[in-house]
PyMOL CGO cylinders between C-alpha atoms (Angstrom):
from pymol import cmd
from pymol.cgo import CYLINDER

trace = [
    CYLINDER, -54.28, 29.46, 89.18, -57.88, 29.91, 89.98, 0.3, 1, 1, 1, 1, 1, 1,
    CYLINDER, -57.88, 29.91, 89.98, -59.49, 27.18, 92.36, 0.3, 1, 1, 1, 1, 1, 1,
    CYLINDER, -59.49, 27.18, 92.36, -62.26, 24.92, 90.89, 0.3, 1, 1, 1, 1, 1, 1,
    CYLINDER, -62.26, 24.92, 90.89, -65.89, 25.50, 91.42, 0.3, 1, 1, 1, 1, 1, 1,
    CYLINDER, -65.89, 25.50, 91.42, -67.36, 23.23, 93.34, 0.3, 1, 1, 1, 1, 1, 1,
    CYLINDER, -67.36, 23.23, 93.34, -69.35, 22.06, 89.45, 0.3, 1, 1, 1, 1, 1, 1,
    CYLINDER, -69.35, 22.06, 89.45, -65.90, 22.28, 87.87, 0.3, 1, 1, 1, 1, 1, 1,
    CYLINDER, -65.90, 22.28, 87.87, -64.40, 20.09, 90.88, 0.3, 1, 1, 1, 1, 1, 1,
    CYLINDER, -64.40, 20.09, 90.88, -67.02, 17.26, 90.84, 0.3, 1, 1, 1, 1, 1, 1,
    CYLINDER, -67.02, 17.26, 90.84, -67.32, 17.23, 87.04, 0.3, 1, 1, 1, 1, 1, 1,
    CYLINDER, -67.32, 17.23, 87.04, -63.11, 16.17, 87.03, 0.3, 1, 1, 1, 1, 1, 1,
    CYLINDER, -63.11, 16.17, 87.03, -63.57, 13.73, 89.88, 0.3, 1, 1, 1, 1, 1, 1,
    CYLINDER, -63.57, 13.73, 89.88, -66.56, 12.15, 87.81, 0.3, 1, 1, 1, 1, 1, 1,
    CYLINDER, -66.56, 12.15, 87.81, -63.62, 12.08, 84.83, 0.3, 1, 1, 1, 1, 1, 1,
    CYLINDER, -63.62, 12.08, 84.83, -60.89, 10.85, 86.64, 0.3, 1, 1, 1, 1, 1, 1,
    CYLINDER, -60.89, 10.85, 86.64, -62.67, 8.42, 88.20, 0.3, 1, 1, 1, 1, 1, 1,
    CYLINDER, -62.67, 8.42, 88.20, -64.43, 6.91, 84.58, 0.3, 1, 1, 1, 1, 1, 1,
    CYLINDER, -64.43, 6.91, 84.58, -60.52, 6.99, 83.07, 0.3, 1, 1, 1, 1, 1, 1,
    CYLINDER, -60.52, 6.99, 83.07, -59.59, 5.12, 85.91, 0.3, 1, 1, 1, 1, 1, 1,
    CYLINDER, -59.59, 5.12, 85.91, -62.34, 3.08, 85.76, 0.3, 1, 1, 1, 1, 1, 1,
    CYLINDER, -62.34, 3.08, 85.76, -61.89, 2.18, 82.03, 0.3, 1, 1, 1, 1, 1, 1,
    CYLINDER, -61.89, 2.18, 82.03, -57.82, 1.77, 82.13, 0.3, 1, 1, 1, 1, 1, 1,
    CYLINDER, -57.82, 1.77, 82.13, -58.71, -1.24, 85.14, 0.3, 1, 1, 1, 1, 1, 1,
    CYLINDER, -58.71, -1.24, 85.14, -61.49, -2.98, 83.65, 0.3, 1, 1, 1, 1, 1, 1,
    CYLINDER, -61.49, -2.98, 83.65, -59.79, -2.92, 80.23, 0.3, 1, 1, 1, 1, 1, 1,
    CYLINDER, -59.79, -2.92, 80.23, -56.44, -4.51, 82.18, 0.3, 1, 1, 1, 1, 1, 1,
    CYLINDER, -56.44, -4.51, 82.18, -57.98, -6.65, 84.59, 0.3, 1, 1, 1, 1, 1, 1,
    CYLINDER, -57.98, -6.65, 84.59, -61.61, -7.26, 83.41, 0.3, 1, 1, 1, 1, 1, 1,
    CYLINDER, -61.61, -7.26, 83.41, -65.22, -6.56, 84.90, 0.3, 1, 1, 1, 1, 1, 1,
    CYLINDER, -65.22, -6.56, 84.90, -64.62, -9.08, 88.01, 0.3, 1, 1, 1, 1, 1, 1,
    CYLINDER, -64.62, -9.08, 88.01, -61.58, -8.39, 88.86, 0.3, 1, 1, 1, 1, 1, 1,
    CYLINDER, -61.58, -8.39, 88.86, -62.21, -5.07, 89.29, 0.3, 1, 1, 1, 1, 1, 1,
    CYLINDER, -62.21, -5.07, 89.29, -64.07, -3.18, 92.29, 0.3, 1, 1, 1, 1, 1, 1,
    CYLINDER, -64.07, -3.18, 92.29, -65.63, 0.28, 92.96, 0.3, 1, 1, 1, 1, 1, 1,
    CYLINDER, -65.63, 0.28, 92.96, -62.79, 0.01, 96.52, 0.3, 1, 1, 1, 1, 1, 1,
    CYLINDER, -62.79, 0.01, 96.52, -59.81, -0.70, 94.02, 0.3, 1, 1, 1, 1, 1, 1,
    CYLINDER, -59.81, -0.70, 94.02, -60.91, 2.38, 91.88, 0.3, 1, 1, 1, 1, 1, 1,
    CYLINDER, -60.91, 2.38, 91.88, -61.43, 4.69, 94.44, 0.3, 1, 1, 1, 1, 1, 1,
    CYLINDER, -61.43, 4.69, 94.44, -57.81, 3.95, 95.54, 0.3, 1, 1, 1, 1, 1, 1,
    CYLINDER, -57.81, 3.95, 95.54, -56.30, 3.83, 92.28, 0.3, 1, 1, 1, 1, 1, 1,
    CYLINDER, -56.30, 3.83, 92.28, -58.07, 7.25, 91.43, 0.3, 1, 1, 1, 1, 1, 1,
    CYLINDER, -58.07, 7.25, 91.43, -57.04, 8.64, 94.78, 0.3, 1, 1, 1, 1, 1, 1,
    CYLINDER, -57.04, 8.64, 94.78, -60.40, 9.19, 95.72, 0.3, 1, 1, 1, 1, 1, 1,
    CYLINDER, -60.40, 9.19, 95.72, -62.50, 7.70, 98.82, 0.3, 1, 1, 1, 1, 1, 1,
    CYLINDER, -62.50, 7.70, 98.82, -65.50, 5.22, 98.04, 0.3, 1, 1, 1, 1, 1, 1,
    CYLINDER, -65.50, 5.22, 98.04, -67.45, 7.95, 99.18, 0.3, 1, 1, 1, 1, 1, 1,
    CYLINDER, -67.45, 7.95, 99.18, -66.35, 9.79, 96.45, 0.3, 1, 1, 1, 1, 1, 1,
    CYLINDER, -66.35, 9.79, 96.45, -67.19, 6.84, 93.89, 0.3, 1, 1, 1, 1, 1, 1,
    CYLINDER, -67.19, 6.84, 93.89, -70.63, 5.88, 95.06, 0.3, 1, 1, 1, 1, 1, 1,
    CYLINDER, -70.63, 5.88, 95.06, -72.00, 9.06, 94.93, 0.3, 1, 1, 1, 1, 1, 1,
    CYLINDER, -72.00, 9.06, 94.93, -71.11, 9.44, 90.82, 0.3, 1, 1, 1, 1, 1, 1,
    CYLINDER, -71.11, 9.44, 90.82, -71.52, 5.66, 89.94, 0.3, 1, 1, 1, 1, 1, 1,
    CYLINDER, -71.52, 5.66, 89.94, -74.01, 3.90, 91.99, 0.3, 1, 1, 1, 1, 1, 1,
    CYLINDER, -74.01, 3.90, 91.99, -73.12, 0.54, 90.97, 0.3, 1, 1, 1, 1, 1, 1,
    CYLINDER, -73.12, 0.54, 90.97, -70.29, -1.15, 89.72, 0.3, 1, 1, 1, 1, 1, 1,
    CYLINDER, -70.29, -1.15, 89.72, -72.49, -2.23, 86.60, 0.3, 1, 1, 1, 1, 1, 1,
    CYLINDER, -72.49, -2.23, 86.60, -73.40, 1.43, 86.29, 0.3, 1, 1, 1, 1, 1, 1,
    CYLINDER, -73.40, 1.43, 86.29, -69.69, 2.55, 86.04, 0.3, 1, 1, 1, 1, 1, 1,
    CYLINDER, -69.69, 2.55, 86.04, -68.94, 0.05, 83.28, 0.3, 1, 1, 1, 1, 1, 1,
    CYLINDER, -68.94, 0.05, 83.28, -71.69, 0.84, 80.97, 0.3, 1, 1, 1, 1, 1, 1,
    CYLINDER, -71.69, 0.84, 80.97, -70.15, 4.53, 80.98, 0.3, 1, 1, 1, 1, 1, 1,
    CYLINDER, -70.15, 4.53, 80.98, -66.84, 2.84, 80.58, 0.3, 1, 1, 1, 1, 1, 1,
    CYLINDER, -66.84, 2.84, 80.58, -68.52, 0.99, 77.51, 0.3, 1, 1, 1, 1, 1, 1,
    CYLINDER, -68.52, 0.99, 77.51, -70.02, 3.98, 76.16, 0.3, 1, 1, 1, 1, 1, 1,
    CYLINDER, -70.02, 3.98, 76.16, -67.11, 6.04, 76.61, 0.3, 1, 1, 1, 1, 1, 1,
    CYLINDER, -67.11, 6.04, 76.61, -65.07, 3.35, 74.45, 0.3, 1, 1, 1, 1, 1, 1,
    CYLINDER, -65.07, 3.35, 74.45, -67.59, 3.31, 71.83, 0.3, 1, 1, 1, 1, 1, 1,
    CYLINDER, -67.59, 3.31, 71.83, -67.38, 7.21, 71.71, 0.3, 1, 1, 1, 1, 1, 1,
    CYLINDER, -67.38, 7.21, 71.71, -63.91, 7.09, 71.37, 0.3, 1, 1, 1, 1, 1, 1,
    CYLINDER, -63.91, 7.09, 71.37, -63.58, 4.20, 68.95, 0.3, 1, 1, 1, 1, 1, 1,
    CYLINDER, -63.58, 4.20, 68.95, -66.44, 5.52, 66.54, 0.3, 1, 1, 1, 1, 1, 1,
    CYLINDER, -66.44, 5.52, 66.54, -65.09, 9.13, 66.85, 0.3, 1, 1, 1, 1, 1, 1,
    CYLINDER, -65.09, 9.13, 66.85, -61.74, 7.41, 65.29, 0.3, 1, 1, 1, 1, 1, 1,
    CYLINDER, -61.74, 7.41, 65.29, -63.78, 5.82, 62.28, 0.3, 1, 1, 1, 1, 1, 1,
    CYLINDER, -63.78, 5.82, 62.28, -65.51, 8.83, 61.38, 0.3, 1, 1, 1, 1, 1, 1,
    CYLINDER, -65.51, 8.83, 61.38, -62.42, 10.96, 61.56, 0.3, 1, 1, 1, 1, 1, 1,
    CYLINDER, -62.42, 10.96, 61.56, -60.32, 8.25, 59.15, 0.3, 1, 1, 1, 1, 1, 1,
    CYLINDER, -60.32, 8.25, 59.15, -62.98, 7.93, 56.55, 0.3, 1, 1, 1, 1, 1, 1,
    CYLINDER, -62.98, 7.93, 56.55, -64.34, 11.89, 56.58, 0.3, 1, 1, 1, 1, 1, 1,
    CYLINDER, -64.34, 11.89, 56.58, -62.27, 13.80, 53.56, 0.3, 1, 1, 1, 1, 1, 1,
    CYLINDER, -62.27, 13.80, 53.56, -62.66, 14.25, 49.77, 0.3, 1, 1, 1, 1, 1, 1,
    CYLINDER, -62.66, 14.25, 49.77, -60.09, 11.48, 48.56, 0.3, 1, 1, 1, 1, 1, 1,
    CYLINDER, -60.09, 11.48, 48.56, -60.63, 8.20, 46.94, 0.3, 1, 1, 1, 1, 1, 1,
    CYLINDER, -60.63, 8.20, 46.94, -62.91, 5.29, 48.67, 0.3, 1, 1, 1, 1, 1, 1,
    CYLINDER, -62.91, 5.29, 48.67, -59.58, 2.90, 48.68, 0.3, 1, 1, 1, 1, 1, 1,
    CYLINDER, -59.58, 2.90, 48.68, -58.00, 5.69, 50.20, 0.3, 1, 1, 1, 1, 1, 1,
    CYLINDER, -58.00, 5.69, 50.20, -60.09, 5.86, 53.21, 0.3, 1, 1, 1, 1, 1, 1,
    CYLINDER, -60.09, 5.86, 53.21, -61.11, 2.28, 53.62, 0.3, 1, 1, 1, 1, 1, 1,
    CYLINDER, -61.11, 2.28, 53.62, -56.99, 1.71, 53.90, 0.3, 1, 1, 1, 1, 1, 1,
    CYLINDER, -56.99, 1.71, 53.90, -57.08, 4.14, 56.37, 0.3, 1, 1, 1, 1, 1, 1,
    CYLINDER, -57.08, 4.14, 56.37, -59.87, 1.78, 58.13, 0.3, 1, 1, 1, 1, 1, 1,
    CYLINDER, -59.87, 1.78, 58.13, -58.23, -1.26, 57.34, 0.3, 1, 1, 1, 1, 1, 1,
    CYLINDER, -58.23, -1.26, 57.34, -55.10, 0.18, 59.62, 0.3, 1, 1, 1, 1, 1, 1,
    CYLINDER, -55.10, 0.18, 59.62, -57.67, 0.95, 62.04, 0.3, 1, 1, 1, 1, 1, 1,
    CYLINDER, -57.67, 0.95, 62.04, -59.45, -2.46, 61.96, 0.3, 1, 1, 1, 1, 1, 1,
    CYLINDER, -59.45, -2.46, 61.96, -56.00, -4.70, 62.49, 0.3, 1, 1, 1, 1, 1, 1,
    CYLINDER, -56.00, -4.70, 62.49, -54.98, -2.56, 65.31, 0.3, 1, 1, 1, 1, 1, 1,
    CYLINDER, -54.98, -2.56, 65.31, -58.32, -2.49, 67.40, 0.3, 1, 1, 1, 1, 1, 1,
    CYLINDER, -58.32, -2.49, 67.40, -61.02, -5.41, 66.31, 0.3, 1, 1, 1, 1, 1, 1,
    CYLINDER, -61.02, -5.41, 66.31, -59.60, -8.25, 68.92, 0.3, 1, 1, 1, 1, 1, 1,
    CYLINDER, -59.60, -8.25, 68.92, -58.27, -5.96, 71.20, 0.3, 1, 1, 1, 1, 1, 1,
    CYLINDER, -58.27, -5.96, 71.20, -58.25, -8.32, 74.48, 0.3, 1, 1, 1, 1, 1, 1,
    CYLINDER, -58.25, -8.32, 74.48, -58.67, -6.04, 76.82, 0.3, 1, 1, 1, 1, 1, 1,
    CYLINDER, -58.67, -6.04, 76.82, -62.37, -4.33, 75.05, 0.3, 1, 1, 1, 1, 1, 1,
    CYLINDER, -62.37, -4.33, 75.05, -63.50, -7.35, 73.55, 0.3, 1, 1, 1, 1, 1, 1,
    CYLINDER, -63.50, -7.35, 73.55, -62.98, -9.44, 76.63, 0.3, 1, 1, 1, 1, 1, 1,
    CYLINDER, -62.98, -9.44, 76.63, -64.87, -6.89, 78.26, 0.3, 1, 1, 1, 1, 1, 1,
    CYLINDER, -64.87, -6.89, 78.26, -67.61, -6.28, 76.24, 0.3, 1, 1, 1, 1, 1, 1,
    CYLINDER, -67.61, -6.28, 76.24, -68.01, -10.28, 76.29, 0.3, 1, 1, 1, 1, 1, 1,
    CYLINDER, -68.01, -10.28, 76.29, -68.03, -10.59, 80.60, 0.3, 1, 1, 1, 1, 1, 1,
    CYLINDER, -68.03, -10.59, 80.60, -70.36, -7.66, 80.28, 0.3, 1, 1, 1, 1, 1, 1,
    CYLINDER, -70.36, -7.66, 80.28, -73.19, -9.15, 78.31, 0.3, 1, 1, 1, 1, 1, 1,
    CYLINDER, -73.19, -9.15, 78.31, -72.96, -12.24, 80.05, 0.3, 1, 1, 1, 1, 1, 1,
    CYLINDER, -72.96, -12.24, 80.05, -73.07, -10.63, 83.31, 0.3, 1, 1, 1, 1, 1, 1,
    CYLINDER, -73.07, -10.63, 83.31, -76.20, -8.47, 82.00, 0.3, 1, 1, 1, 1, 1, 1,
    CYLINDER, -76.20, -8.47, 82.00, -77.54, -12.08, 81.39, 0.3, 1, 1, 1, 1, 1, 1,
    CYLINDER, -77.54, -12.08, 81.39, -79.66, -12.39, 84.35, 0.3, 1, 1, 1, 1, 1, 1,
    CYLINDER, -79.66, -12.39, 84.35, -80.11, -9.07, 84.97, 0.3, 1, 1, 1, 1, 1, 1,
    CYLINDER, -80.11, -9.07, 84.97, -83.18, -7.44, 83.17, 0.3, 1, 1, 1, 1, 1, 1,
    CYLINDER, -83.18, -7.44, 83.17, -82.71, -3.90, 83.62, 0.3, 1, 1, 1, 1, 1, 1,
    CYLINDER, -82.71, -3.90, 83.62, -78.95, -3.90, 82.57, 0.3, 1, 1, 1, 1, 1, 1,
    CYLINDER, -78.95, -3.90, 82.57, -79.62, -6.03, 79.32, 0.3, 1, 1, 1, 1, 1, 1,
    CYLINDER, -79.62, -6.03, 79.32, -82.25, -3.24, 78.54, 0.3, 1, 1, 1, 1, 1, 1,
    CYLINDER, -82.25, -3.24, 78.54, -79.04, -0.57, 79.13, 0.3, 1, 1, 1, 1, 1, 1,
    CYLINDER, -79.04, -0.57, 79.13, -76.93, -2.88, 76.73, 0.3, 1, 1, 1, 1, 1, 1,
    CYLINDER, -76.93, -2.88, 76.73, -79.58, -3.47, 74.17, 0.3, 1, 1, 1, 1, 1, 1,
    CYLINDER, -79.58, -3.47, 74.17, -79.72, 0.86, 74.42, 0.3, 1, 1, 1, 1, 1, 1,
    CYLINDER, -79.72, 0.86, 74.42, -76.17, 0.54, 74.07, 0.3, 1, 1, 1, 1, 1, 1,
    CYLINDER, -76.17, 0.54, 74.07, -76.34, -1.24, 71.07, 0.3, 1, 1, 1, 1, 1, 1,
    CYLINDER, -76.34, -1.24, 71.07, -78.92, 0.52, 69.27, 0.3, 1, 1, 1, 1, 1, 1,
    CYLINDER, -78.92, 0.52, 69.27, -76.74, 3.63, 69.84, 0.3, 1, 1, 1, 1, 1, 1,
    CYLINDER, -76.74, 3.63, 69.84, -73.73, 1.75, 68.66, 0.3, 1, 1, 1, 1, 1, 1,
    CYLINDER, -73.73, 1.75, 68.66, -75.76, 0.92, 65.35, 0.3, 1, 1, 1, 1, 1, 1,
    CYLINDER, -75.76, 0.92, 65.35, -76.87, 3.94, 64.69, 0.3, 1, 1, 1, 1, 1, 1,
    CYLINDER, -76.87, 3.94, 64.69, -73.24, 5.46, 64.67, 0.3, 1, 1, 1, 1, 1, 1,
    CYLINDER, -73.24, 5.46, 64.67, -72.45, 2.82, 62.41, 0.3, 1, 1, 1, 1, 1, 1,
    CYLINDER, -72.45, 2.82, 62.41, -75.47, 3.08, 60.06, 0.3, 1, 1, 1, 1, 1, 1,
    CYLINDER, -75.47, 3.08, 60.06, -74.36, 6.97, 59.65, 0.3, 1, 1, 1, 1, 1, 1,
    CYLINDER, -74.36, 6.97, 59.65, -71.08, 6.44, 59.23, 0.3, 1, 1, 1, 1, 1, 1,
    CYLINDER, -71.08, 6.44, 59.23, -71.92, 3.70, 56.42, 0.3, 1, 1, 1, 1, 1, 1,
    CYLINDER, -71.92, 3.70, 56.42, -74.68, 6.14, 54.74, 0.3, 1, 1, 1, 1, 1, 1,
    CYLINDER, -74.68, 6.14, 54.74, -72.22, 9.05, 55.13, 0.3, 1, 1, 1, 1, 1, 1,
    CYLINDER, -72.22, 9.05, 55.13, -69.22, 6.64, 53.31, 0.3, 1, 1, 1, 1, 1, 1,
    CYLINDER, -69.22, 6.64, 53.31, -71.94, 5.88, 50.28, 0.3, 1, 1, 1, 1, 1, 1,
    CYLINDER, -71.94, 5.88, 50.28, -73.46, 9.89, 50.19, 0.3, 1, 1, 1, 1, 1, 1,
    CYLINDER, -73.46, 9.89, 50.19, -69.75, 10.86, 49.61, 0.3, 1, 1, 1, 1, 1, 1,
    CYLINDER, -69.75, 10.86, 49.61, -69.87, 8.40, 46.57, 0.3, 1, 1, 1, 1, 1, 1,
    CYLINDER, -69.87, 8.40, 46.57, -72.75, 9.52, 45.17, 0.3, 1, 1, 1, 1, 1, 1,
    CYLINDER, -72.75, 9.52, 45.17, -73.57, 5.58, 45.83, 0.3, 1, 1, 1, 1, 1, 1,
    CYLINDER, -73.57, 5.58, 45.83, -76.84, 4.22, 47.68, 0.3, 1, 1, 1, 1, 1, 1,
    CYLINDER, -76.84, 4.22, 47.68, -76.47, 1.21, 50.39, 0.3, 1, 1, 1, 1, 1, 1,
    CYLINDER, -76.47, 1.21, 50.39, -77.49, -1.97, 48.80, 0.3, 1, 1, 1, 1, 1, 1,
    CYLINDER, -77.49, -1.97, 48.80, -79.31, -2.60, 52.33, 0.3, 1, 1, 1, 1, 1, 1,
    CYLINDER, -79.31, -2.60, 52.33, -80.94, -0.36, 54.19, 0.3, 1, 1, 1, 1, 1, 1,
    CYLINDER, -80.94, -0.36, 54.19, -78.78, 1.85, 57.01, 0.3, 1, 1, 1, 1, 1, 1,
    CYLINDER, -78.78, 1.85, 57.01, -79.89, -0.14, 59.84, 0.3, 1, 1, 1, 1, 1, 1,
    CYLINDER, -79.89, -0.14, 59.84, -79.51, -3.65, 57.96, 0.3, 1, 1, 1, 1, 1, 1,
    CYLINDER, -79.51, -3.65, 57.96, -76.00, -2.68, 56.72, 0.3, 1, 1, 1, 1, 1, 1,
    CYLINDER, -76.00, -2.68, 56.72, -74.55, -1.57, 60.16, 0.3, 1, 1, 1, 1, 1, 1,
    CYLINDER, -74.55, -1.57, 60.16, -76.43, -4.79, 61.95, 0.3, 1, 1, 1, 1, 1, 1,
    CYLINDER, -76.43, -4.79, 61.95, -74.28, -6.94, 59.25, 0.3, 1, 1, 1, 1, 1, 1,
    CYLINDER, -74.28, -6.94, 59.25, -70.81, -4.86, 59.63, 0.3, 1, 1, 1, 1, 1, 1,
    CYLINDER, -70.81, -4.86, 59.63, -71.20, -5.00, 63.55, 0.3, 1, 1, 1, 1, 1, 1,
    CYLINDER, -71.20, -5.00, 63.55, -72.43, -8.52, 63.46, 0.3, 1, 1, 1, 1, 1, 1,
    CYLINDER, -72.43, -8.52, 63.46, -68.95, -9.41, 61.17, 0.3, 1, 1, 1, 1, 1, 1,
    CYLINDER, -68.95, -9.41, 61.17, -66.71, -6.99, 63.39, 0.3, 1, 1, 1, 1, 1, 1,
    CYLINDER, -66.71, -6.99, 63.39, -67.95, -8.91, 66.90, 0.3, 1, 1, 1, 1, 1, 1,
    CYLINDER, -67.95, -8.91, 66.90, -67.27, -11.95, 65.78, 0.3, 1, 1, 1, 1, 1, 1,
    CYLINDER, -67.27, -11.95, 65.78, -64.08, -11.34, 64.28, 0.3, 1, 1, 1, 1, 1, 1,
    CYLINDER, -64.08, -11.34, 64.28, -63.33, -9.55, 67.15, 0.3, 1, 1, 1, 1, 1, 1,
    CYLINDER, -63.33, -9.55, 67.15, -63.54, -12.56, 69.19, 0.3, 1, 1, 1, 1, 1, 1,
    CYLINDER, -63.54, -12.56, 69.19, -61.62, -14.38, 66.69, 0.3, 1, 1, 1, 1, 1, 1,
    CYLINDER, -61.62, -14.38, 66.69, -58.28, -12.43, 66.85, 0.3, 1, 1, 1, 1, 1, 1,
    CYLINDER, -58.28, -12.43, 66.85, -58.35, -12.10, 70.55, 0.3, 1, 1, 1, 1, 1, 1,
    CYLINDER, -58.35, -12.10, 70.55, -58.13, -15.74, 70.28, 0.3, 1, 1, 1, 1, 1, 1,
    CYLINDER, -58.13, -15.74, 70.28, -55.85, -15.80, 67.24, 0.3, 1, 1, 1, 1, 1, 1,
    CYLINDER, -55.85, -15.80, 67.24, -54.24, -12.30, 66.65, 0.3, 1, 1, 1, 1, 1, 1,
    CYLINDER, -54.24, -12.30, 66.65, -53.01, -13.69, 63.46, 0.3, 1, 1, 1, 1, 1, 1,
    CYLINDER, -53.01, -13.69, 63.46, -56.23, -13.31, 61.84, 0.3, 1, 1, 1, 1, 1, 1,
    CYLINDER, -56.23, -13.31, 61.84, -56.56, -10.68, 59.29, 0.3, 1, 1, 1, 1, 1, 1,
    CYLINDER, -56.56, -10.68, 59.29, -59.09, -7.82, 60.01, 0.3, 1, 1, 1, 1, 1, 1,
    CYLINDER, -59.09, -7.82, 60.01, -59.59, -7.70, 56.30, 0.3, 1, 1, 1, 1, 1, 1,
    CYLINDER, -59.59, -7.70, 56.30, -62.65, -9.26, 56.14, 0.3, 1, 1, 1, 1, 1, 1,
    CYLINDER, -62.65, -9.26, 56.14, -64.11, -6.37, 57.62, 0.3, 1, 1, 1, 1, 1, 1,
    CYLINDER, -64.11, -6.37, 57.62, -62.92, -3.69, 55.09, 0.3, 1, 1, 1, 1, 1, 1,
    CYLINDER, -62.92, -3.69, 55.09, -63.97, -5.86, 52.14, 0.3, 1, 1, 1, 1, 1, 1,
    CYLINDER, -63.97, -5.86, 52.14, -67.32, -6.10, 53.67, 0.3, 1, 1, 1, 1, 1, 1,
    CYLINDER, -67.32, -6.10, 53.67, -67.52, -2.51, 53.95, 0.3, 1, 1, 1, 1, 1, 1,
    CYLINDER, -67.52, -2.51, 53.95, -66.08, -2.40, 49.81, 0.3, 1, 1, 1, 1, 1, 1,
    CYLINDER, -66.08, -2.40, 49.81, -68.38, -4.75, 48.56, 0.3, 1, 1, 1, 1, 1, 1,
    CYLINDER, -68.38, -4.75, 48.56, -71.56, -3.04, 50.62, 0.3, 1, 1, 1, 1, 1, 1,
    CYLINDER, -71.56, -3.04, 50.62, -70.59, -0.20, 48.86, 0.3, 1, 1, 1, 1, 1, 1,
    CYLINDER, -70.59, -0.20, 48.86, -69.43, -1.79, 45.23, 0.3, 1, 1, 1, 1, 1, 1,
    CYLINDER, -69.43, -1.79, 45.23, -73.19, -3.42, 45.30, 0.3, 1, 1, 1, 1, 1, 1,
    CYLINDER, -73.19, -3.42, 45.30, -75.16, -0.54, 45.24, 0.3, 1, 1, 1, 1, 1, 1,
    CYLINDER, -75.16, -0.54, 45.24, -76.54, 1.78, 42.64, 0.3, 1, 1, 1, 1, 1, 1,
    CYLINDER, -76.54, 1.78, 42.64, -75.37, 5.33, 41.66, 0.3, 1, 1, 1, 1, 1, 1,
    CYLINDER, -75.37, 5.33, 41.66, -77.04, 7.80, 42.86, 0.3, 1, 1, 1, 1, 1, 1,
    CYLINDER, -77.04, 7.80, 42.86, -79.12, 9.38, 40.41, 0.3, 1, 1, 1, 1, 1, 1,
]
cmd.load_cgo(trace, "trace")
């Protein structure tokens, strides 16, 4: 097997050390969890950690955008194809009870903000954050409605704001009270969708 470069080598410490990251602050939460206690866990020195993450709020917001990456990649994937809007939107509605309320994410995404709080420069990385995370939603919402030969009732932006704004807060809800239903959140998404006009 050929030896890393020293590029290839840094780029998988940087990965290891992010998956690491995210598995700890998803199990144990943003103070709980220190730069020293990934490093070990990762099998890395601190050396190794400060010098791809210079702050512990700097490693969660790639943990956080990681996340989002991989839980809107999931989303698009489930309601891409050529088969019936019920069809899909069940697909999402699997999706939705198994993942909005997720303790460990929303917990995290909740310590996070308040953290950020005080903290001008990292509630200008979150409020980036969110506009990203709004965007991804606002394309995967016009894609749903382009598919159905259906325009948005509201535009793009407006319709992701209100999904996200529903999924938080539910979100919240069932990590309180997993026996909420996550339907809310798919008949949202129907309605949206049943409200506006044909395409003409």
């Amino acid at each position: 097997m050929a030896r890393l470069t020293r590029t290839e080598s840094q780029a998988r410490t940087r990965t290891d050390l992010l998956v690491t990251a995210r598995d700890m602050f998803l199990a144990d939460g943003y103070a709980k969890t220190s730069l020293e206690r990934v490093a070990e866990e990762a099998g890395y020195s601190k050396g190794a950690v400060y010098s791809n993450f210079r702050t512990k709020s700097a490693l969660c917001l790639e943990v956080l955008a990681l996340i989002h990456e991989t839980k809107f990649g999931e989303v698009t994937e489930l309601l891409a194809g050529e088969d019936t809007l019920e069809a899909r939107l069940d697909r999402f509605q699997g999706w939705a009870e198994r993942t909005l309320g997720d303790v460990g994410w929303t917990m995290l995404e909740f310590e996070f903000a308040i953290v950020a709080r005080d903290d001008p420069a990292l509630q200008a990385a979150l409020v980036s954050s969110l506009s990203l995370v709004r965007g991804t939603v606002a394309a995967q919402l016009q894609a749903l409605a382009d598919s159905m030969d259906m325009t948005l009732p509201l535009p793009p932006a407006d319709a992701a704001t209100a999904v996200l704004s529903l999924g938080l807060g539910l979100g919240i809800q069932r990590a309180i009270d997993p026996s909420l239903s996550a339907r809310l959140i798919t008949d949202a998404v129907r309605a949206m969708l049943m409200t506006g006009d044909r395409a003409r």
